[in-house]
Steps between C-alpha positions, in 0.01 A plus 500: 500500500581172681444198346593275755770325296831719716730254645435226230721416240543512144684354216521719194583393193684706231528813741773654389288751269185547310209263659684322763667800649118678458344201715793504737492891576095429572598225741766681685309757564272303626754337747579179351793347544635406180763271324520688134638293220645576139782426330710780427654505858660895456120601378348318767681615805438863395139427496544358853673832661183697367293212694642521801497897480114442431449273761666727774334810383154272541608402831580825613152625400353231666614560804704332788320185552583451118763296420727554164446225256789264398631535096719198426592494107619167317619543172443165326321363228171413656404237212815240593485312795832641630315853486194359679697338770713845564181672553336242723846485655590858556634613864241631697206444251202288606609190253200343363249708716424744318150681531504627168613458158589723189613294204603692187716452216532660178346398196673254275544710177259551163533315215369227240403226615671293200853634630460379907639184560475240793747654670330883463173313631679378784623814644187673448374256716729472735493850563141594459286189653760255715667723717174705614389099562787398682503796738107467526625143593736583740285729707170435502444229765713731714189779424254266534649399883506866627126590350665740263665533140500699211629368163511813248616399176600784219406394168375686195173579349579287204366179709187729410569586175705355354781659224624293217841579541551419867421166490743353717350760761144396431578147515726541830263704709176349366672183694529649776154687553365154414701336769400760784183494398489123551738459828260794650253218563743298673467471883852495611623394816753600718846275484480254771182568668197219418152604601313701760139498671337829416101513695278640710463392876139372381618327218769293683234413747269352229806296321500727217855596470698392203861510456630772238827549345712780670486767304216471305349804544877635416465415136428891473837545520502392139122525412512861519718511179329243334314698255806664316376488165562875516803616602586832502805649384594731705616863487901497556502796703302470826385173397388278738254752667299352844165616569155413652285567226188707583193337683180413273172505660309153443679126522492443143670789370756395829530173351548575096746762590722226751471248202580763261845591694585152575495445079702813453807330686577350768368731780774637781321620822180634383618532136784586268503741227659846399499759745285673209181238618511601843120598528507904709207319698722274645761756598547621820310875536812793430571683817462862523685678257536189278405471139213207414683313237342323223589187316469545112575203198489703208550468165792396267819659575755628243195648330468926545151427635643348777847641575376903388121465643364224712886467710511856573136561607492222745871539648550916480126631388348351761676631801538813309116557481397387847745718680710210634179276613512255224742309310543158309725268380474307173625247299472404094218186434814339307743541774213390811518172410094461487393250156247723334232275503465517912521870516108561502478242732820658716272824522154354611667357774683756631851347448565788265353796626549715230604378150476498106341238313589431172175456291671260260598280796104472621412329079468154610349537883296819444479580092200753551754750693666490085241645357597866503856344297431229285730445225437667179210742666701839550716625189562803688531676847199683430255193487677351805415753707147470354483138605644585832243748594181260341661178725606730832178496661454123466868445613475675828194351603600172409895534690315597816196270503638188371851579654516698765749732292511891508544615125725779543659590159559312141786529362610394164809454302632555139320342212633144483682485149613206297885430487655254275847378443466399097321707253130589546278645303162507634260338728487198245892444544473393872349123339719233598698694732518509936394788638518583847153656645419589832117410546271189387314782256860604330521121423151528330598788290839315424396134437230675279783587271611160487791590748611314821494768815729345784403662896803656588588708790582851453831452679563216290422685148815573390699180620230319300562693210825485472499152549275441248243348643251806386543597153279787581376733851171649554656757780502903517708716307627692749554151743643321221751762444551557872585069511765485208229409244655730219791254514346158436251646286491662110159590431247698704092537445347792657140384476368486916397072491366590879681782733536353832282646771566448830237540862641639783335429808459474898400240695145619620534442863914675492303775319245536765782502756676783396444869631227690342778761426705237311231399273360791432864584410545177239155604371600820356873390426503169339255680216764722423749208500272284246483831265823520485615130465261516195646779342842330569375195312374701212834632449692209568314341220630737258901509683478166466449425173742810405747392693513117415508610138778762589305812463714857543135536674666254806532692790386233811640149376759307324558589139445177278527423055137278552348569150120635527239303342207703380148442626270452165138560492484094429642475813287714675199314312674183594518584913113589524376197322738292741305723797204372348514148407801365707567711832148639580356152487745310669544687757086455559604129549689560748355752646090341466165663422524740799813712326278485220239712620787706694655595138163626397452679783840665482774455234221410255297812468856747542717318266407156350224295356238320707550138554243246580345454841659125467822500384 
């Protein structure tokens, strides 16, 4: 697909590997000219033979009126002014005019915040916020001038969310998503040109004309990336995907999803995201003979569900069981880069066509979707799939009338287990102590306890533990064990808090688009694939917890010493009074009267107590 960006030029940061090299591939291929930076100069100039191979192979595709795009490396350090000017400077490179601009650094490294001094601060800083400034500085007017620019900056999800232990990356990149939020509203005008009359015939005839600054219009050379309070971190391989997302029928729907992209980074041609968002709408239609590929964000990898079940259904099943006619690519929700919150919101509008949704991520936006897995209200995999199948009905219609979503399968994952690093006991030994949960109800059941839950990522579980800054990890067995748990951890608790359920979904109008054959197909299929990712959890649960503890009975994970804690009928008296009296009604506040008559018309007659019709 063209973008209409071929022949322009690019400075990317940090493109000797992982997300510069990803962005840099995209633009090549793309036919950008590029100037590729990083320091490592033996690093970087392999990364620029594989460019230039790219960007003849491109070329060659193209055709004969395409021309091959220049690849000029410069290994420097980007954040000194001597590595600035050699990049500005480079032979044969545009100098200042570049048309777009990838900043990215790596992150300053965890720690305590009582151990970083000034001079810690500084580089974080340095790093992190000024340089992206200074070469936002150095190029912008330039953008503004020619009526084009695109500023991408690479940051981290932690300006989100933060994490306690990367502070010096929270503080950094906060800084900077502040400032481009800020210098988006600037009008900036081109060096050395003044003002311009911009009017209609009729206008200048009535006197009407006012003089405008040059360039003021151009500010959306900036403006476009001024809502990066989201930025995305990437997917290192094929990171950096271009796309045209897929039409919406009526303005506002247009107009949300624009906004929406323009928060989730800085946008490059029509967007920038990984090549798993690129919507099969927007793709042009396969030629004879050619397989319609789909675009897929699953669910978490290094997990069996996903590398043993959902992986090898989309990417071999799939082609297998259409004869050829079908395929899909797909990536893990922890490696696509997407914060959990937006994912909902990435499906309605089409920017994910087809996606999971992780329930526990939907708590504080959309807590009725929780009702089916609140904390404390399934001891067992039997009365989860109870709830499931009293809360279903309500949770298709609701996906598809309020969303525009395509319920296509739940998944779920192991039970989600207590670990703990000193001795434990028992539900009442968690008092006092920080315990990592994953949803706003989890905290419920945990502050109710007299505990302190800390939100922290799951790719950020074990880093935290071992760091200390969770005493304790509300996470799956199986997960945990999969993530290094068994080593920062002593003590296991097998009682399910909650088990982690996850939606996956299509966009409605990507669904509608497809063949009749292909979703006919993913209508008897993905049935199977939910059976079986539920019977993978139900055994995971029990690997799990034998193999943190070190169980002969380990066949599938990492053999631990974790010392089992018995779950005591006080305990199990103790989790449904905290269903009761803590989670149940708080989540009712957050939720308002309307989930109260939902739970009595679902969860409540299947599997709980009625509630009042005003919470």
């Amino acid at each position: 697909m063209d973008l209409g960006i071929a022949g322009k030029w690019a400075l990317v940061c940090g493109a000797s590997k992982g997300l510069g090299r990803g962005c840099a591939e995209a633009l090549v291929r793309e036919g950008v000219n590029l100037v590729v930076n990083a320091r490592n100069a033996d690093e970087l100039q392999r990364t620029a033979a594989h460019l230039i191979a790219e960007g003849a192979s491109v070329a060659g595709v193209r055709g004969q009126n395409s021309s091959k795009p220049q690849v000029l490396a410069v290994a420097a350090d980007i954040t000194t002014p001597e590595g600035r000017a050699a990049a500005f400077g480079v032979a044969g490179g545009p100098g200042r005019g570049f048309d777009i601009v990838v900043t990215n650094a790596g992150g300053p490294p965890p720690g305590d915040f009582r151990g970083w001094d000034r001079e810690a601060w500084i580089s974080a800083v340095d790093a992190n916020m000024l340089t992206p400034i200074e070469l936002i500085r150095a190029t912008v007017d330039g953008m503004a001038g020619r009526g084009f620019g695109r500023i991408v900056n690479i940051t981290s999800s932690a300006v989100k969310a933060p994490i306690d232990i990367l502070g010096l990356s929270n503080g950094a990149r906060s800084g900077l998503t502040g400032f481009v939020a800020a210098a988006g509203q600037v009008r900036h005008r081109p060096a050395g040109r003044h003002h311009q009359r911009r009017c209609s015939q009729g206008r200048q005839e009535r006197g009407r004309c006012a003089a405008r600054p040059a360039g003021a219009d151009s500010g959306r050379a900036l403006r476009h990336a001024a809502g990066v309070r989201r930025h995305l971190r990437l997917p290192v391989q094929r990171a950096c995907g271009l796309h045209h997302g897929a039409e919406h029928t009526g303005r506002r729907r247009r107009l949300s999803r624009h906004l929406l992209m323009a928060r989730l980074g800085p946008l490059l041609g029509a967007a920038l995201l990984s090549a798993a968002m690129q919507a099969p709408a927007a793709e042009p239609a396969p030629q004879a003979g050619a397989a319609l590929r789909l675009r897929v964000v699953g669910g978490l990898a290094g997990i069996t569900q996903y590398a043993q079940l959902e992986a090898p259904f989309w990417t071999r099943d799939l082609a297998r069981l259409s004869q050829g006619r079908f395929d899909a690519d797909i990536v893990p929700f922890d490696r696509a880069g997407v914060p959990g919150m937006e994912m909902l919101r990435l499906l309605e509008l089409g920017v994910v066509p087809f996606g999971t949704v992780f329930m526990s991520s939907l708590s504080d936006r959309y807590p009725q979707y929780m009702a089916a897995d609140l904390p404390g209200l399934n001891p067992d995999f039997a009365a989860l799939r109870r709830s499931l199948a009293a809360f279903r009905p309500y949770l298709e219609r609701a996906l598809r009338d309020e969303h525009g979503i395509e319920l296509l399968a739940v998944y779920v994952y192991p039970a989600q287990v207590v670990f703990c690093k000193q001795p434990f006991d028992g539900l009442a030994d968690l008092r006092g102590r920080r315990v990592r949960v994953s949803s706003a109800a989890q905290g419920d059941f945990v502050s109710s306890l007299e505990a302190h839950p800390r939100h922290v990522p799951f790719a950020r579980l074990a880093q935290s533990m071992e760091a200390g800054a969770s005493e304790c990890a509300i996470t799956g067995a199986m997960p945990g064990n999969a993530m290094g748990l068994h080593m920062h951890a002593a003590y296991l608790y097998p009682m399910p808090i909650s088990w982690g359920m996850a939606i996956f979904g299509a966009n409605g109008a990507a669904w509608k688009a497809l063949p009749e054959e292909l979703r006919a197909l993913l209508r008897s299929e993905l049935p199977r694939l939910e059976t079986a990712i539920w019977l993978s959890a139900e055994q995971e649960t029990l690997q799990g917890v034998d193999c943190n503890v070190g169980s002969p009975r380990c066949t599938t994970g990492r053999r631990g010493h974790m010392a089992l804690v018995p779950v005591r009928p006080q305990d199990e008296a103790r989790r449904e009074d905290i269903l009761r009296t803590v989670v149940l009604p708080r989540w009712l506040q957050r939720c308002g009267a309307r989930c109260a008559d939902l739970w009595n018309r679902t969860m409540g007659p299947a599997r709980g107590p009625a509630v009042p019709a005003k919470p």
